[in-house]
C-alpha positions as a printed Julia matrix, in Angstrom:
679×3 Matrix{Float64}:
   0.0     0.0     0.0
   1.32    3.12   -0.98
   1.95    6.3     1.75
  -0.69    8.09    0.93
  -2.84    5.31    1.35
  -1.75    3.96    4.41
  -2.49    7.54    5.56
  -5.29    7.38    4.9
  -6.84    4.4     6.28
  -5.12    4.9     9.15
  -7.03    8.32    9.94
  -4.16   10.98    9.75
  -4.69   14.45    8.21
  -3.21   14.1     5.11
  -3.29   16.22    2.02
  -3.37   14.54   -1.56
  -1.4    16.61   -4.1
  -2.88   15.07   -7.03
  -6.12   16.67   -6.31
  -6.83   20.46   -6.32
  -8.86   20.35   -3.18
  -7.35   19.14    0.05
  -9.3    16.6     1.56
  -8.57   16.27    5.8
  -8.87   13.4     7.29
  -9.07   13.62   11.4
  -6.23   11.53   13.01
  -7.12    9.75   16.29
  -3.51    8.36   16.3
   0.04    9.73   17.59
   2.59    8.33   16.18
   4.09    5.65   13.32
   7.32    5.28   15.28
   8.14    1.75   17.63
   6.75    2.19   21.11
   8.79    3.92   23.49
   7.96    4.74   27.1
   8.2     8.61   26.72
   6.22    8.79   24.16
   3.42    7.23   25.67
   3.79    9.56   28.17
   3.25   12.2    25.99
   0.51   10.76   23.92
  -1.39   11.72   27.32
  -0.66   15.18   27.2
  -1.14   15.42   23.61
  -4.75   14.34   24.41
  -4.71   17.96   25.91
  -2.68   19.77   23.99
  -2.87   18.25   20.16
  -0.31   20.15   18.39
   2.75   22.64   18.52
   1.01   25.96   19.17
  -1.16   24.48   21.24
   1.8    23.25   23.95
   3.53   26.65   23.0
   0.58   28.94   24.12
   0.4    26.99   27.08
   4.04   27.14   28.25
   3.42   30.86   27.33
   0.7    31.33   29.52
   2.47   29.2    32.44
   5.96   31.3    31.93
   3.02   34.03   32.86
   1.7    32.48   35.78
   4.91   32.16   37.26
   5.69   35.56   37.53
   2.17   36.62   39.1
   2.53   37.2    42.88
   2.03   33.45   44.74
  -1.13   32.59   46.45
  -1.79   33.64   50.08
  -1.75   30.61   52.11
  -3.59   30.58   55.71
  -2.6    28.28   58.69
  -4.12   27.32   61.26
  -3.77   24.95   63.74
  -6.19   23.2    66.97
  -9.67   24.32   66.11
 -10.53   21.49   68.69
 -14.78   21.44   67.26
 -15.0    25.12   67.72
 -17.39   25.06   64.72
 -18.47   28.75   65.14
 -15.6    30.65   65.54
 -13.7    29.02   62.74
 -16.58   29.89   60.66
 -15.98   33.55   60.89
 -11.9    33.59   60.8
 -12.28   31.85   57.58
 -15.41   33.87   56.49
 -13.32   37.21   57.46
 -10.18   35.87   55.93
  -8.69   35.71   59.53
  -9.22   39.29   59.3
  -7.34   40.31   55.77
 -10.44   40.89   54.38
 -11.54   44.37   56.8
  -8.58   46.12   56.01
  -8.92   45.34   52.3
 -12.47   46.49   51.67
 -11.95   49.51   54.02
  -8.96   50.6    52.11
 -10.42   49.95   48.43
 -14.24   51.67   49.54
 -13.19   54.47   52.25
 -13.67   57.38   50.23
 -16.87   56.1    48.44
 -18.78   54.5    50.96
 -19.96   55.56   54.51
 -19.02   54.0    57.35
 -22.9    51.73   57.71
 -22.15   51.53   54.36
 -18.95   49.44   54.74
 -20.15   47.42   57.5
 -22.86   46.15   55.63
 -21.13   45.6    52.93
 -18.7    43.75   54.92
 -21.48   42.03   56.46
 -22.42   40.83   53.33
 -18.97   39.57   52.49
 -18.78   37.48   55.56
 -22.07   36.07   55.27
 -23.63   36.52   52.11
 -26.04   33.75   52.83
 -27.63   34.92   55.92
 -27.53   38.55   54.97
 -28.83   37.85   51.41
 -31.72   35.57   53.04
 -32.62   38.28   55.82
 -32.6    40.63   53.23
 -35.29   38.99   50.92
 -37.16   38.4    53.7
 -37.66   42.02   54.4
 -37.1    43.67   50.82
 -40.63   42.52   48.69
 -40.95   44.8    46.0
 -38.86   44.03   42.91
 -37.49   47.68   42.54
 -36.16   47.48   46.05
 -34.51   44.23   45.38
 -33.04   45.71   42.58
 -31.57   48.63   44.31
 -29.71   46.64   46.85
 -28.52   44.2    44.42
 -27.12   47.28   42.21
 -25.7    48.79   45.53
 -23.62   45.34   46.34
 -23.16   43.93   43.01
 -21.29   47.12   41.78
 -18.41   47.23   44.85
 -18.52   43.32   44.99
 -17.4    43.05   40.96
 -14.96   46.09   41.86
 -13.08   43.38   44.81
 -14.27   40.34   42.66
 -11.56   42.01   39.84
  -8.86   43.11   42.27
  -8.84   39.39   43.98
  -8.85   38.24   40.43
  -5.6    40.02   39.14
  -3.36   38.4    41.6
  -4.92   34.76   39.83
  -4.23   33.31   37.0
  -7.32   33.19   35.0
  -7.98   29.77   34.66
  -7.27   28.63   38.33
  -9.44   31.93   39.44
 -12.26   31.05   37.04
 -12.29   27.91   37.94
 -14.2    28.75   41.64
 -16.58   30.64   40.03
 -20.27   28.85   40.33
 -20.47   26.85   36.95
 -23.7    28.21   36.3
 -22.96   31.41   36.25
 -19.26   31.77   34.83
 -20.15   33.25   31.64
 -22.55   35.95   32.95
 -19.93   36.62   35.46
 -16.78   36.84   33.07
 -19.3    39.51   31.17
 -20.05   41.66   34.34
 -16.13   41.84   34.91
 -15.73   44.02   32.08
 -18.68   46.45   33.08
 -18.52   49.46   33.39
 -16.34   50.72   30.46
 -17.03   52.95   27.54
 -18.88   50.3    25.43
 -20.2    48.95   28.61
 -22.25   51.03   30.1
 -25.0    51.6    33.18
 -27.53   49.91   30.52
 -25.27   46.68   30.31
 -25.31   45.47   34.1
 -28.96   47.62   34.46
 -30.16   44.6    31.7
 -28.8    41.87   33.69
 -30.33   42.96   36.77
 -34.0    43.41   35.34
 -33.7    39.55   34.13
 -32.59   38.53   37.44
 -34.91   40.95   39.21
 -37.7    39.02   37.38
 -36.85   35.53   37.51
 -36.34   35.8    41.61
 -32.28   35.64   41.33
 -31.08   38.68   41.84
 -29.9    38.2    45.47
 -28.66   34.49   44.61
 -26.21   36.35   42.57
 -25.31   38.86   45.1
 -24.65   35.87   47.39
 -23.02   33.66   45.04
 -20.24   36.8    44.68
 -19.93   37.11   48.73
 -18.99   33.57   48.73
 -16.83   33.67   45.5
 -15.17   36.82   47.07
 -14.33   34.97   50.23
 -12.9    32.03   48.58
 -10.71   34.37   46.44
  -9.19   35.93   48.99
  -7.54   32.67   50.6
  -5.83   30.33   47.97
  -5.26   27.04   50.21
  -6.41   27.01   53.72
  -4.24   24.36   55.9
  -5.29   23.14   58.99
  -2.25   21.78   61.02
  -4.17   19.1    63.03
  -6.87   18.36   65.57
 -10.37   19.02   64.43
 -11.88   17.46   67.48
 -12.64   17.31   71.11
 -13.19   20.14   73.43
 -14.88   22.21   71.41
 -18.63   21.52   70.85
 -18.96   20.32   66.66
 -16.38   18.71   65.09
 -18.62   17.52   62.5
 -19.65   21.13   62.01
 -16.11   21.92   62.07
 -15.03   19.25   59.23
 -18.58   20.29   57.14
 -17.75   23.62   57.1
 -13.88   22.93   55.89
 -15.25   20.49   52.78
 -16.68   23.69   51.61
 -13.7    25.39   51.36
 -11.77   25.15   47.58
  -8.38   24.33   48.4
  -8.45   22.93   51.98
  -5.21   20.75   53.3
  -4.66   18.7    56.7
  -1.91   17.96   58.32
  -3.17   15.22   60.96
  -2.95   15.73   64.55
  -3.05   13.26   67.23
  -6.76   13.75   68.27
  -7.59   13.2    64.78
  -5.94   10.27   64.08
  -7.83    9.1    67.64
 -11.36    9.48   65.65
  -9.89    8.78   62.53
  -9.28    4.77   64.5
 -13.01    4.99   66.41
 -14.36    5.48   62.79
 -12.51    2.38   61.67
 -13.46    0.4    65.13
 -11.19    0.64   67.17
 -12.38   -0.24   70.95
  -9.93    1.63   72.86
 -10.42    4.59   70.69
 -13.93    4.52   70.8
 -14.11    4.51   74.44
 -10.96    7.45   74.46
 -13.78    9.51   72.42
 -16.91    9.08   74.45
 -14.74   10.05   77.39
 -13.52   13.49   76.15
 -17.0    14.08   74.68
 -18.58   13.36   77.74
 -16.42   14.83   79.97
 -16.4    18.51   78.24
 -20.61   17.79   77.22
 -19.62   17.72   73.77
 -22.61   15.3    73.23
 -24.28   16.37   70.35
 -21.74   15.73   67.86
 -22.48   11.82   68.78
 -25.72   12.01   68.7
 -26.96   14.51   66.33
 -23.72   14.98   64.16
 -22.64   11.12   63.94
 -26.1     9.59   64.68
 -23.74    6.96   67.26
 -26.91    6.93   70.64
 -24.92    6.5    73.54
 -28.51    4.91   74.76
 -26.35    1.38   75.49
 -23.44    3.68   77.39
 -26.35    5.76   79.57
 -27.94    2.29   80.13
 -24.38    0.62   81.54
 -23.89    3.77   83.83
 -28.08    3.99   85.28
 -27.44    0.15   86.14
 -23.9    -0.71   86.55
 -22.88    2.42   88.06
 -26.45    3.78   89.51
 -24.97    4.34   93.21
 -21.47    5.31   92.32
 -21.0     9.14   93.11
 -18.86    9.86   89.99
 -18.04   12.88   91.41
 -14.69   13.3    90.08
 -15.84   12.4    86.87
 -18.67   15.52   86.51
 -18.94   17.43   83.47
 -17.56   20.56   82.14
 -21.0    22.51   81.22
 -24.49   22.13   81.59
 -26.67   20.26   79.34
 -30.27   17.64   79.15
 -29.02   14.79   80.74
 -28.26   14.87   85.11
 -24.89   15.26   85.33
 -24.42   12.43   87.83
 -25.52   10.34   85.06
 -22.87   11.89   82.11
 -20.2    11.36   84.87
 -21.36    8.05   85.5
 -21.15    7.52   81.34
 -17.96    9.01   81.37
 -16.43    6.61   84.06
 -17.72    3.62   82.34
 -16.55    4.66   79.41
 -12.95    5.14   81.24
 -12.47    2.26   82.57
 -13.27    0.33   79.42
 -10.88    2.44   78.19
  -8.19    1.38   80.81
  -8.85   -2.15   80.32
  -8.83   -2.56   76.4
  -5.56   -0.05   76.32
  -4.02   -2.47   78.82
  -5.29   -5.7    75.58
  -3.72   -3.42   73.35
  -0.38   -2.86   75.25
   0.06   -6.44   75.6
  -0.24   -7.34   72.35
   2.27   -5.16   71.16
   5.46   -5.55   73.44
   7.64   -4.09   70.43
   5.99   -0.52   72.23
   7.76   -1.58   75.61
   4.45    0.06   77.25
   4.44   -2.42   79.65
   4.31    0.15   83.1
   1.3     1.62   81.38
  -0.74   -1.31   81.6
  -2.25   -0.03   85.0
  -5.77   -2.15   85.89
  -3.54   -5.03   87.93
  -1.57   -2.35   90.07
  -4.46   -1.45   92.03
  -4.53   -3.18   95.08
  -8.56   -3.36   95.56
  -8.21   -4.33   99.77
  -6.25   -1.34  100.61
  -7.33    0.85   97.76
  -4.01    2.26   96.28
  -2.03    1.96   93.16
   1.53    1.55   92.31
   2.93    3.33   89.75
   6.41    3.71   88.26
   7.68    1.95   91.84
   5.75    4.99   94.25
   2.33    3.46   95.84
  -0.65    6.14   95.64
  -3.81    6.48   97.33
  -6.96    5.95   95.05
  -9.53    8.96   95.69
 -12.26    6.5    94.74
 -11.98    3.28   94.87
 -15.33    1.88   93.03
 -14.65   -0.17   90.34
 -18.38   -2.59   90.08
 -17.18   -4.23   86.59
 -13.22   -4.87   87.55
 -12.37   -8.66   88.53
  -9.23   -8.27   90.14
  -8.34  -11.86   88.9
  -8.44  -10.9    85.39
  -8.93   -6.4    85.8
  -8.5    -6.56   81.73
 -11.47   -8.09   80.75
 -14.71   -6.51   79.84
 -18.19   -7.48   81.8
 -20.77   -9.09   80.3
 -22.31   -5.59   80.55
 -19.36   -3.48   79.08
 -19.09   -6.07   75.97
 -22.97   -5.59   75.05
 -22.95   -1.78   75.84
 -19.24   -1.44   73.58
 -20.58   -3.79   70.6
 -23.32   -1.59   69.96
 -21.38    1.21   70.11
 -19.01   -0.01   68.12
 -21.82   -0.53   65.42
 -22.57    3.0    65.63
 -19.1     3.91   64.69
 -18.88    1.8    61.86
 -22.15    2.56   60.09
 -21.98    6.22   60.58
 -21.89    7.36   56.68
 -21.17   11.25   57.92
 -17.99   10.23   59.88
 -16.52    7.98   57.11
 -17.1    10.51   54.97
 -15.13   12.87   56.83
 -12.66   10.49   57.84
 -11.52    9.61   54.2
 -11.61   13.09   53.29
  -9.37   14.24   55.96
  -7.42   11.41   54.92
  -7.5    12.05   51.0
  -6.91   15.67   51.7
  -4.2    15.34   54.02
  -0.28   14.16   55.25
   2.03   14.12   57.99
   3.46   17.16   56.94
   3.8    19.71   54.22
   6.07   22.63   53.19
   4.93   25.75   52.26
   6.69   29.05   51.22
  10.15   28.03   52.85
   7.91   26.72   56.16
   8.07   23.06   57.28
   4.5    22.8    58.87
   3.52   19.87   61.04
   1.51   19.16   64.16
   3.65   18.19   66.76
   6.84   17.73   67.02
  10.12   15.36   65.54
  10.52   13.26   68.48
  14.36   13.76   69.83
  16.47   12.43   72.78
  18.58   14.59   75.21
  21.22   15.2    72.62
  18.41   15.9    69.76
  19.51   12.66   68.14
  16.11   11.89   66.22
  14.61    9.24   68.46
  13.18    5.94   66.12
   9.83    4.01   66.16
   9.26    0.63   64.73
   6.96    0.48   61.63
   6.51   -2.53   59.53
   9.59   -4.37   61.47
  11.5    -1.3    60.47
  13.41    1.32   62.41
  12.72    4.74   61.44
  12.92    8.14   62.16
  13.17   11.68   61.51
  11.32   12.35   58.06
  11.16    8.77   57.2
   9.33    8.27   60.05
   6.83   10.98   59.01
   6.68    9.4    55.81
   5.75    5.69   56.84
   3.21    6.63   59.33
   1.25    8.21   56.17
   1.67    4.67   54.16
   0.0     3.09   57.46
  -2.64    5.66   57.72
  -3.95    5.13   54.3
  -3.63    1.47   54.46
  -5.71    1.3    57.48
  -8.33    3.29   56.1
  -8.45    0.34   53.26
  -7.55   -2.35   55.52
  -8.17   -1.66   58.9
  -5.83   -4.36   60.05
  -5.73   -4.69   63.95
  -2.15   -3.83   63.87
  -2.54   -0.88   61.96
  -5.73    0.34   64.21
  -3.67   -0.02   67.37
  -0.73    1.88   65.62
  -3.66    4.95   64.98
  -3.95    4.25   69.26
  -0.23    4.79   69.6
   0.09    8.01   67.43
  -2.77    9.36   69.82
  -0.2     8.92   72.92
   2.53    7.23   72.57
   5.33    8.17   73.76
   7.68    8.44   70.76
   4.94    9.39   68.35
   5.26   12.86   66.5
   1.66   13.25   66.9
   1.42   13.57   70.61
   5.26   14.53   72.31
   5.22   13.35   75.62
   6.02    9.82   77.38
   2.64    9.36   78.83
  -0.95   10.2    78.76
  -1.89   10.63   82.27
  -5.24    9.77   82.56
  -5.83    7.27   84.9
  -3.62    9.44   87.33
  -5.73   12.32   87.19
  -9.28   10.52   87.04
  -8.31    8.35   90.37
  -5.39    9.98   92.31
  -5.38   12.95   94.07
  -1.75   13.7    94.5
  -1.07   15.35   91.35
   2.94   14.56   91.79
   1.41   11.5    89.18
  -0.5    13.55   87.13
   2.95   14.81   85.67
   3.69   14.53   82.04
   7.34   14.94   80.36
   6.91   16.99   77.04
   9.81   15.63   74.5
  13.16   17.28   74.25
  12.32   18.86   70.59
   9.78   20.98   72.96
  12.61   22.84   74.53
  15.4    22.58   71.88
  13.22   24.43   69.23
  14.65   27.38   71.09
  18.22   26.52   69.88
  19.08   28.03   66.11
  21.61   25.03   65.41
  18.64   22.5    66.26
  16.28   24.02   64.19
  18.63   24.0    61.38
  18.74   20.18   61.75
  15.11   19.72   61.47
  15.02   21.95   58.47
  17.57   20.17   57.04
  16.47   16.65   57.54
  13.31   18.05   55.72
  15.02   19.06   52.5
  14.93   22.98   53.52
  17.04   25.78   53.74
  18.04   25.98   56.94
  18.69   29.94   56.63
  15.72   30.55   55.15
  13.05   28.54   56.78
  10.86   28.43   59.29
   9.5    25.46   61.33
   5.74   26.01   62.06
   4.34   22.85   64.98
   0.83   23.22   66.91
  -0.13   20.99   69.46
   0.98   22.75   72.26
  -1.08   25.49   73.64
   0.84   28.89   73.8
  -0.13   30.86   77.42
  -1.03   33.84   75.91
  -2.48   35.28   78.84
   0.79   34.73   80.69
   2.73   36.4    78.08
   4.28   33.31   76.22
   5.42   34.18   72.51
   4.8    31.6    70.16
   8.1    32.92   68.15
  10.6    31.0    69.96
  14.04   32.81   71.0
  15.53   30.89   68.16
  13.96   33.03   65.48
  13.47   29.87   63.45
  10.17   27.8    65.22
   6.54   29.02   65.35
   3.73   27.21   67.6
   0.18   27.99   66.12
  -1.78   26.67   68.77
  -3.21   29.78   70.23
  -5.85   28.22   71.91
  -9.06   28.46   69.78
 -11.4    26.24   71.87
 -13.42   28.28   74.49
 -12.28   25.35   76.29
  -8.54   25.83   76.23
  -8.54   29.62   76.16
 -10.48   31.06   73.32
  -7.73   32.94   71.19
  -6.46   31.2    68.34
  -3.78   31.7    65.91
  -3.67   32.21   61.81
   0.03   32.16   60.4
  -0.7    34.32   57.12
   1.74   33.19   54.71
   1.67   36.67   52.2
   3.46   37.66   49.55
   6.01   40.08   51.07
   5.76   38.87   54.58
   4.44   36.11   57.25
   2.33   37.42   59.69
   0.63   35.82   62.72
  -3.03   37.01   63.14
  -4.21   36.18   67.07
  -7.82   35.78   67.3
  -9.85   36.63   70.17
 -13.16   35.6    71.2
 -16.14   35.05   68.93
 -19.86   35.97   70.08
 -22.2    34.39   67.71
 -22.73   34.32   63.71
 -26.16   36.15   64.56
 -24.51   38.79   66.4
 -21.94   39.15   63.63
 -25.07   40.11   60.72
 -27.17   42.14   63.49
 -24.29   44.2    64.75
 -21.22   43.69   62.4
 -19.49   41.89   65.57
 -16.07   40.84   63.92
 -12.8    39.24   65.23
 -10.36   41.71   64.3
  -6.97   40.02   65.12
  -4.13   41.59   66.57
  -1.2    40.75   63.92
   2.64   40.66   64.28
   5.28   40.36   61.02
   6.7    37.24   61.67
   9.1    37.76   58.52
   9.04   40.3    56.19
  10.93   39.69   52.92
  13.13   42.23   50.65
  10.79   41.96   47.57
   7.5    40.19   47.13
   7.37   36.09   46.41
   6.15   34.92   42.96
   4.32   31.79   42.1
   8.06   30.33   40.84
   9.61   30.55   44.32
   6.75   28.01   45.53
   5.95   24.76   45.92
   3.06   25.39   42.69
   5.55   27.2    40.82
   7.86   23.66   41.1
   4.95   22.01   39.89
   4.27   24.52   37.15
   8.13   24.08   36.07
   7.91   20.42   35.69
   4.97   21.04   33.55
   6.45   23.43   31.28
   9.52   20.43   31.05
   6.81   17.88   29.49
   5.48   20.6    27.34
   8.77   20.99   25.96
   9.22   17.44   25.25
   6.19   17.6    23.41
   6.99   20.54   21.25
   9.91   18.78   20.31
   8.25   15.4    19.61
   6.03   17.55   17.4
   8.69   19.29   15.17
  10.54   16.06   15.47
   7.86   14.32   13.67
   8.0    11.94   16.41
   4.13   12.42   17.12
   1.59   13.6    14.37
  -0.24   17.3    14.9
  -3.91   17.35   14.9
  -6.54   20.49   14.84
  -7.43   21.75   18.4
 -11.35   20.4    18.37
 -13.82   23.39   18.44
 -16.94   23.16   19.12
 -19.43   23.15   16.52
């Protein structure tokens, strides 16, 4: 068969030169060469980008990208369920939004005219929705929208400049994109009051005017914040951590970096006993009881049954609640000491099962001497403050009751058909790692667990001894595979990250629970932070951990939560050497009620403390806002561009393939074909 023909039954765009009209024929193939790996890589791409100038305009437009001012990234670390303030900081842009709006509209609005405008911007739902409730007439809808829409497209194109188009035109509601893109170019001189004044009236009539207004609040929010990273622990404390995760699966570039409370639901999702009883105890100790119930639909009917039987005379009374709430609290801190000392005994199952932790003086049930009512502990013997334990055989103080197992398998049940917390467990999951770096900071939860000498202390993962980054690295492979799995092994490792001792997650050498629940001399309560805690001080330390981490060590910063900063007492969460950040400000109402957002800008990193939040209605019927005090952290010589990030890295190895495939086009190695267009 002759060229031409071969061409042409194979489908390539060929033209015949002994006829006077061309006759194209669309390829679906790449290439007439032998298979070779790279090219099949590139066969993908071409897919995208199906000949020469079509790679060429993009590497074009990415050179572009890269030189736009890079993305402002917000961190923030230990929300601990504190749904409702959370909402705000990231509806107020953990207050970068204020200054923004007051700066851009101070000389042509009034000053009720920028708070409800910034109203608006914070909660264009609620405001919109109050507003439609009280506005009836169609003119007067239309004059608010006009009043909004007009400063909102004004922000809407400032936000959008420091964007590339695509990736900012990508959050804009699908269904309105085009209309949108239109409205960005009004008012001009072939644009005039008549062009948005159209659009309005059609809206206006079809009931959507304010949907509009609201959809730009909400696309103006997410534009101001390009990824939002939450540095661990979701939950406990505070009183929604579902509300908490369902507000953050809203969000358009959200990352996590798990914490040790989270990996503690993440294992009661999965079914973990130990876990599961860990969580009913902080819940019902701080009355955080609705995000059981009514978030995770888990009853804790069979745990309330257990503690009005079981445990109907016992006191409880150093088990009562923080809070006030539906149910006696003689019966939550009966609850919550049944759901303790399951907890003691299955930890104690779990301890012995895996020697390789060398947890063995944690195992604490058969060191309570029941006659005499005391406790030994680490060789010191301690008087038990209450010595009532109606389900404990002190033959065999690790195994459950008849009563415990029924109450704890139907609990467990609850767990494990809850389609709301696996949902939000393999999100957090999907979304999330052990660490990340971001705009020369190394950003994890807790700590790199060290000796006296900061010699990186190991763990043993999969028979393996590991530390330092590979450690961080291998938990992540057994997170994810117990997610898929959930192996028992695995489970009890998600136990150990919650408090064990050498885990980077938690960065002490005990959890003292038991001590504090039943023992009133608080010389056992005591509990040894690791050595990283106090050497993050130390400039040549922190250089190691950057380091070890693939960072410039005169350049970076290491950013950890976990560890409440006293900020009533004074404590700086800029340690003295220069070089270490802690984020945990506090955020839960339980812990303090501050909170901290490290602001990662473009010239500068600032820390934004947060201080108390009232309520969301209080916010949209008085403009109450959180306006955070904010310190420069480091302030940089000339602003950052997209190339000197971690996107602009990924953005350069895209440009690389795109050059490949220019030259595989001009090489002749793969065949061009006509960008498709649509008809």
């Amino acid at each position: 068969m002759c060229l031409a023909c071969r061409n042409a039954f194979s489908g390539s765009v060929v033209a015949f030169p002994l006829f006077r009209r061309k006759i194209t024929v669309q390829t679906t193939s790449h290439s007439f060469k032998r298979p070779k790996a790279d090219l099949s890589i590139l066969e993908l791409l071409a897919l995208q980008f199906p000949n020469a100038d079509a790679a060429i305009a993009e590497t074009a437009r990415l050179a572009a990208v890269q030189s736009l001012p890079k993305g402002v990234v917000h961190v923030i670390s230990d929300i601990h369920g504190e749904d409702k303030k959370l909402k705000h900081v990231i509806n107020n842009a953990s207050g970068t939004l204020r200054p923004l709006v007051e700066e851009m509209f101070a000389d042509s609005m009034t000053s009720n005219e920028l708070e409800e405008f910034l109203k608006l911007t914070f909660y264009p739902a609620e405001l919109t929705k109050r507003v439609g409730e009280m506005l009836t007439q169609p003119e007067e809808i239309r004059a608010y929208a006009l009043q909004m829409l007009m400063p909102q497209l004004e922000l809407l194109r400032y936000l959008v400049s420091n964007f590339s188009l695509r990736l900012a035109t990508n959050l804009f509601p699908a269904e309105y994109r085009e209309l949108l893109l239109e409205m960005m170019h009004a008012p001009s001189t072939e644009r005039g009051p008549e062009f948005i004044g159209a659009i309005l009236d059609e809206l206006v009539r079809r009931g959507r005017a304010l949907h509009l207004v609201h959809l730009l609040g909400r696309l103006i929010r997410n534009l101001a914040v390009d990824e939002l990273i939450i540095a661990g622990d979701l939950w406990d404390r505070g009183p929604r951590g579902d509300r908490v995760m369902d507000y953050l699966r809203l969000q358009p570039n959200v990352e996590f970096i798990w914490g040790n409370h989270d990996v503690l639901w993440l294992a009661a999702s999965l079914g973990h006993e130990a876990a599961i009883c860990t969580v009913l105890r902080v819940s019902l100790r701080y009355r955080r009881i609705g995000q059981l119930d009514e978030g995770y639909s888990v009853p804790l009917t069979p745990l309330e049954h257990l503690a009005r039987t079981i445990y109907s005379d016992d006191p409880a009374e150093f088990f009562m609640p923080k809070g006030q709430g539906m149910r006696p609290n003689e019966v939550v801190a009966r609850m919550q000491k049944a759901a303790a000392i399951m907890q003691f005994k299955l930890e104690g199952q779990m301890i012995e099962r895996n020697p390789h932790w060398e947890l063995g003086h944690r195992r604490l049930m058969h060191r309570i001497n029941h006659e005499e009512g005391t406790i030994e502990l680490d060789g010191q013997t301690y008087a038990l403050r209450d010595n009532n334990f109606p389900t404990v055989n002190p033959d065999n103080p690790y195994q459950l009751s008849e009563e415990e197992s029924a109450c704890l398998s139907r609990l467990k049940h609850s767990f494990l058909n809850s389609q709301k917390l696996r949902e939000q467990m393999r999100f957090m999951v999907g979304h999330g790692s052990m660490y990340l770096k971001r705009d020369e900071c190394l950003i994890f939860h807790g700590c790199v667990p060290v000796d006296a000498e900061g010699n990186f202390l190991p763990i043993t993962i999969d028979q393996k001894s590991v530390s330092g980054r590979a450690m961080f690295e291998e938990i992540e492979t057994i997170v994810r595979r117990a997610v898929v799995n959930s192996e028992q092994a695995d489970l009890d490792f998600l136990w150990y990250l919650w408090s064990g001792p050498s885990s980077p997650l938690f960065g002490k050498d005990r959890i003292a629970t038991l001590e504090r629940d039943f023992i009133a001399d608080k010389r056992s309560h005591n509990e040894t932070k690791n050595t990283y805690f106090t050497l993050i001080h130390e400039s040549d330390f922190c250089d190691k951990i950057l380091k070890e981490f693939g960072m410039e060590a005169d350049r970076s910063l290491i950013v950890n939560g976990h560890v409440p900063v006293k900020v009533e007492a004074g404590e700086s969460p800029l340690k003295r050497s220069g070089k270490a950040i802690t984020i945990d400000g506090a955020f839960s109402e339980a812990y303090g009620d501050y909170g901290y957002t490290l602001v990662l800008e473009t010239d500068r990193i600032v820390l934004a403390q947060h201080s108390h939040f009232e309520s969301v209605e209080a916010a949209i019927r008085d403009g109450v806002d959180i306006i955070p005090k904010v310190q420069n952290i480091r302030v940089f010589d000339s602003p950052r561009r997209t190339r000197d990030t971690e996107r602009g890295q990924r953005i350069g190895f895209r440009i690389e393939m795109l050059e490949r495939l220019i030259e595989a086009y001009q090489e002749n190695r793969l065949h061009e074909r006509p960008v498709a267009t649509t008809p």
